[in-house]
N, C-alpha and C positions, 0 to 999 in steps of 0.2 A: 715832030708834030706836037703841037701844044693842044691841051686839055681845053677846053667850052670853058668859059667862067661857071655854069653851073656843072655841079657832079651829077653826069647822068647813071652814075652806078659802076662804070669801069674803075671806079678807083676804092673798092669793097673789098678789094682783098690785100692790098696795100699792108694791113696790118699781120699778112701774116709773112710777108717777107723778111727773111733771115733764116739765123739758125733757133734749132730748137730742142730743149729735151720735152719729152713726152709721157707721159703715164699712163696705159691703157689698162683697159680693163673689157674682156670682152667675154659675154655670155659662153657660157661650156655647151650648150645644147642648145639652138635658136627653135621656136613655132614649140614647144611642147612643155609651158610653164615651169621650167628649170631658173629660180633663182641661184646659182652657184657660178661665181664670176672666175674668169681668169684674169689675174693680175703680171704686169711688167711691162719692162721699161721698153724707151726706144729713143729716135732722134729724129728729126725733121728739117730738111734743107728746101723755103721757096724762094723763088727768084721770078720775075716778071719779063714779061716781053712784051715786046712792038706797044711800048707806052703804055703798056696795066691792059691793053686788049684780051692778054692772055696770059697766065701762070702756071707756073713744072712745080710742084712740090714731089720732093721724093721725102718716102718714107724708110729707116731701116728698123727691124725688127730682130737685133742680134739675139737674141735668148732663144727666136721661132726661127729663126733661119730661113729666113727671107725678105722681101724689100717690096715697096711698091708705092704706086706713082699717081699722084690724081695731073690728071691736064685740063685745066681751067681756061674757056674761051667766053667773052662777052658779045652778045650781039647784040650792036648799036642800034637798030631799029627796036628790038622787041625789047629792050633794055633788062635782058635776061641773061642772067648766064648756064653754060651747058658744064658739070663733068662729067669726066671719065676716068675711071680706075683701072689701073694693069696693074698685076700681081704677080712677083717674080716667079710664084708654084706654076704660074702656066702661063704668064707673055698672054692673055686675050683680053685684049680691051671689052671693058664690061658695057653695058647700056648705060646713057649717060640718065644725069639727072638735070633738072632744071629749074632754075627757079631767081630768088633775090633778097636783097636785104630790105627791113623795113625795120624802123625805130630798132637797129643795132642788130638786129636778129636775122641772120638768112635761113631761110627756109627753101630747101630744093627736093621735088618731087622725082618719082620716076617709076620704073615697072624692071622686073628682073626674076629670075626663079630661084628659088633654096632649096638645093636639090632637084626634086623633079616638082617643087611647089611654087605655082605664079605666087609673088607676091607683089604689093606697092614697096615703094623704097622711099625712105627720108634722111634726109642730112638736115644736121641745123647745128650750126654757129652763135653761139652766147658767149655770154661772160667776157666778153671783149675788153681787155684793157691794154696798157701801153705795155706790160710784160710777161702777159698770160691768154688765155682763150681758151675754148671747150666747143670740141664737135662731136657729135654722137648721130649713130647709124639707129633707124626705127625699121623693123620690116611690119607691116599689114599683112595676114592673110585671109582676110575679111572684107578682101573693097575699100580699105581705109574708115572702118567701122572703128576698129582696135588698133592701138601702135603698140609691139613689144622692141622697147632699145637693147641692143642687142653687140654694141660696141659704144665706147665712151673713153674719147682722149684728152687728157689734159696738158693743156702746152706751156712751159715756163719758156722764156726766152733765153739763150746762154749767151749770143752775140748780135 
C-alpha cells in the first residue's frame, strides 16, 4: 500500500525506527517535590508495521532488570495516534495516550494513576534529529494545572 502524496501524520515516527542506546534518567520519588534523579543506561529496538500504521518499540533496561514495550497505532481518520505501554514487572498494558506531532514536537495526552493517585499523563518528543531524540513522561495531579517530568530518555542512534 503506498502513502497519499501528503504526510497525513503516519509517517511521525519513522524517525525512530532502528536501533538505539538510551540514557534515562528518572525521578526517585514522582507527586512529592523530590528533585533527586535516577540515572542509567539502556537500549531501544523500533520497527514499524502494515506501512508506519503502527510501531513495536521495545525497551531493555539491564541495570533495572526489566524491559518494556510501547505499541504505537495511527488512526487515519482522526489523524492521532494512541500508545500503550507494557512493563515486563507486570505484562498490564497501561492506558494509552493520544495525541500528535506539530512543528517537530509530539505531544500525547492521557489519564492513568500513581499509586492509588488519578493523575493526567504526557509524553512529548523533541529534539528530533537524524541521530538523536528525547522523550519525557509529565504526570499532572492538579487537572493539568502543574506538569512534574518525571522520566527523561535520550536516544543516540547505534545502527
Amino acid at each position: 500500500m503506498a502513502y497519499d502524496a501528503h504526510d497525513d501524520g503516519r509517517r511521525d515516527f519513522h524517525f525512530l525506527y532502528g536501533r538505539w542506546a538510551v540514557r534515562h534518567r528518572r525521578l526517585k520519588a514522582r507527586g512529592v517535590g523530590s528533585d533527586a534523579w535516577d540515572e542509567f543506561e539502556g537500549s531501544s529496538f523500533t520497527q514499524g508495521l502494515m506501512d508506519g500504521l503502527c510501531n513495536v518499540e521495545q525497551n531493555d533496561f539491564p541495570d533495572r532488570g526489566f524491559q518494556g514495550v510501547a505499541f504505537r497505532s495511527f488512526d487515519v481518520a482522526a489523524q492521532r495516534w494512541s500508545i500503550h505501554w507494557v512493563s515486563s514487572l507486570d505484562g498490564v498494558m497501561q492506558p494509552p495516550v493520544h495525541g500528535r506531532f506539530e512543528n517537530g514536537v509530539g505531544v500525547f495526552l492521557g489519564e492513568d494513576v500513581d499509586g492509588d493517585r488519578p493523575v493526567k499523563v504526557r509524553y512529548r518528543w523533541d529534539e528530533i534529529a537524524a541521530g538523536s531524540a528525547r522523550w519525557s513522561q509529565a504526570y499532572s495531579y492538579d487537572d493539568g494545572q502543574t506538569w512534574e517530568t518525571n522520566w527523561i530518555m535520550s536516544f543516540a542512534r547505534t545502527a
